[in-house]
N, C-alpha and C positions, 0 to 999 in steps of 0.2 A: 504494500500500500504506500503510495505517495503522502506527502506529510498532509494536504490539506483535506485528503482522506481520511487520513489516523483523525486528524483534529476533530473531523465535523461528525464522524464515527463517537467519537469519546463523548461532544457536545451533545447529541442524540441519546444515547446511556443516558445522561446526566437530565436531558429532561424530560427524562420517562421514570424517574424516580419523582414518585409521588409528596417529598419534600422537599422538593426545587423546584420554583417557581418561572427562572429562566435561567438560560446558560450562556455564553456568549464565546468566541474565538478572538482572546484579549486577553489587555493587561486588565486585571483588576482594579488599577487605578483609573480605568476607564470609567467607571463609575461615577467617579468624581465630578466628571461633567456632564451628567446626566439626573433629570430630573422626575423620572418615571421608570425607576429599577425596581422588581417586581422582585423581595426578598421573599424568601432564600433564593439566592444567586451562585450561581457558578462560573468561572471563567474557566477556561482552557487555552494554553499559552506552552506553544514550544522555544523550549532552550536548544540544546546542543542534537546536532545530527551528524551519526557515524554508521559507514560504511562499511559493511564485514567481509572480507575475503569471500567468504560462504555465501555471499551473493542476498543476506539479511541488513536492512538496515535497523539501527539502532536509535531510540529519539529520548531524550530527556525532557519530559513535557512538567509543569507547575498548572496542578489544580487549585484553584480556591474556591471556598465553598464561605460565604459572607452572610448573615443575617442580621437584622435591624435587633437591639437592644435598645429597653426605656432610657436607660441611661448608664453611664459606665463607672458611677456607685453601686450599682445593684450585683454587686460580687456571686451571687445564688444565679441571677439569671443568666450572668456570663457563663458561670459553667454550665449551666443547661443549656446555651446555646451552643460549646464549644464541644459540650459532648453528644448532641444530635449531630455535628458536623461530621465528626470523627468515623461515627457510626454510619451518617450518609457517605463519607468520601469511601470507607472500607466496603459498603455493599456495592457501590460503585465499581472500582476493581474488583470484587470479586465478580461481581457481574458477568466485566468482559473477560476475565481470567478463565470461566466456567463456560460464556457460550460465545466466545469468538473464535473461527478458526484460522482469523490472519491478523491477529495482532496480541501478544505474548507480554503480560505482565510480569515484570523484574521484581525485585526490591523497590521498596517505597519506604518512603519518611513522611508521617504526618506532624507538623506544629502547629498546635494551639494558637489564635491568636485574638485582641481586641486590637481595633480600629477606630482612627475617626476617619471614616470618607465622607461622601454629604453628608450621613448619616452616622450614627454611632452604631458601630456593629462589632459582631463579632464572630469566631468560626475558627477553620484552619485551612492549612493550605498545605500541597505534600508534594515533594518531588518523584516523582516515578520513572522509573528505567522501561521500557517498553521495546518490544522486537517486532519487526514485521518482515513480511517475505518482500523482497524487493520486486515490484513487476515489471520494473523497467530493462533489468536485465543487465548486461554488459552494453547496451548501444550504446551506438556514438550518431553521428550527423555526418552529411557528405560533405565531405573536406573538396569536392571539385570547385568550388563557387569560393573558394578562401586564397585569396593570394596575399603575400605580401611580397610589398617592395624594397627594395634597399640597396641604395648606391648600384643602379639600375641592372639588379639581378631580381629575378622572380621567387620567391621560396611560398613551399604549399606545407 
């Protein structure tokens, strides 16, 4: 799978979990500028992508999973909201761990967190290691239409 595959793949999971309200292919600070975010929130957001000999690519993707809290005295509510997260982001992965057959859950790290973005929120956020089968293969593109020039010799 192509990255914007994985991505809108994983966004799909996520808003089919009946405690995410929307999900988006972002940064989570994208929120910030927005005034109509339908908490609980999900972002999905790729970091690093690695190419495996084996013809597997490798993506380091950052979920966040964001909810609105009354306010961020209320120490009880934060962690109810921090441990619904944890719990949504783990049925999540396990999800596509259990029923997808082109994209391979790694190792993850979930961390807890509160926020102020427009709103006071709070949740967590996890990095996850991810495998998928590469379908692109070994191509390449027709090198016949590529010239260069230099000190009036041709090179392809």
């Amino acid at each position: 799978m192509n990255l914007l595959n994985t991505l809108t793949y994983i966004k799909e999971v996520c808003n089919a979990h009946p405690l995410v309200n929307e999900s988006f292919i972002g940064s989570i600070y994208d929120i910030n500028s927005r005034t109509d975010v339908k908490y609980a929130t999900m972002s999905v957001q790729a970091d690093t992508i690695a190419r495996q000999a084996s013809g597997k690519t490798d993506y380091n993707v950052y979920l966040y999973y964001a909810d609105r809290i009354p306010s961020n005295d209320d120490k009880e509510a934060i962690l109810q909201v921090q441990t619904a997260a944890v719990n949504v982001m783990r049925e999540i992965l396990n999800y596509i761990k259990n029923y997808s057959d082109s994209i391979y859950i790694g190792s993850y790290t979930i961390h807890p967190f509160e926020q102020k973005f427009a709103d006071e929120t709070a949740g967590c956020w996890a990095t996850v290691d991810i495998q998928t089968i590469d379908d692109i293969g070994d191509c390449s593109f027709d090198t016949s239409v590529i010239e260069e020039h230099f000190q009036n010799k041709v090179y392809l």
